[in-house]
C-alpha positions as CSV (number, residue, x, y, z in Angstrom):
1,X,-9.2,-4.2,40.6
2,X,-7.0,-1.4,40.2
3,X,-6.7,1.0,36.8
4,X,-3.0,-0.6,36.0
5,X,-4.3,-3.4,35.4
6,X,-6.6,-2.5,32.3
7,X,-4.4,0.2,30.7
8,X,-1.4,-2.1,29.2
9,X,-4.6,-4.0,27.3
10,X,-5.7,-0.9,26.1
11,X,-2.9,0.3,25.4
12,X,-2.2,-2.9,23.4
13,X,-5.5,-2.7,21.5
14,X,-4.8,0.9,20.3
15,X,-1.4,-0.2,19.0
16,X,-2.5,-3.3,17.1
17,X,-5.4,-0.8,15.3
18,X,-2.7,1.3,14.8
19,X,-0.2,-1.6,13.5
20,X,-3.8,-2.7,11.3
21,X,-3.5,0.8,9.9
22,X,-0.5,1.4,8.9
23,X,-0.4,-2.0,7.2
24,X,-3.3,-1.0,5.0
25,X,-1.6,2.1,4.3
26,X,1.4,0.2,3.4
27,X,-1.2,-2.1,0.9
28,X,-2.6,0.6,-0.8
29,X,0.9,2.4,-1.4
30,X,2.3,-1.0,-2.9
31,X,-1.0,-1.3,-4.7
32,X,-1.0,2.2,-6.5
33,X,2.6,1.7,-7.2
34,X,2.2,-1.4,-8.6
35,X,-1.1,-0.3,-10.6
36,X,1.3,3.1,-12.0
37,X,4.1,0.5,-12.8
38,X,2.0,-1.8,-14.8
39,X,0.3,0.9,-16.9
40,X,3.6,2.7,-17.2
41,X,4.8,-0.6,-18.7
42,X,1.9,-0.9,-20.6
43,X,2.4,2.8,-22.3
44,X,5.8,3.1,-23.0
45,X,5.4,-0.5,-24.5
46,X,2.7,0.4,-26.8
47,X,4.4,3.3,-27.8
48,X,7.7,1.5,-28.6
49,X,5.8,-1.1,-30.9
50,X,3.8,2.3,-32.7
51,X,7.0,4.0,-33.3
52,X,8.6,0.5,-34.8
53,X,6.0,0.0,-37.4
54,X,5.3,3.2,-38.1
55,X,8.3,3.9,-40.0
């Protein structure tokens, strides 16, 4: 068997851990942004019902 032949399946295994990757990376990003949104939320909503029943 020549080289040719193994080289598209290798190349092929190096793109799909690359694809598994960058799908993590893309997780992680949507899971801190979510995480920042909710406690964000959270915050300012807490500090809406303070300033209400404060005065």
């Amino acid at each position: 068997m020549s080289k040719k032949f193994f080289q598209p399946e290798t190349r092929d295994a190096i793109n799909r851990r690359l694809y598994k990757g960058l799908i993590i990376v893309q997780t992680a990003i949507y899971r801190v942004f979510f995480l920042n949104t909710a406690i964000y939320r959270v915050f300012f909503l807490n500090t809406a019902i303070y300033r209400v029943f404060k005065n």
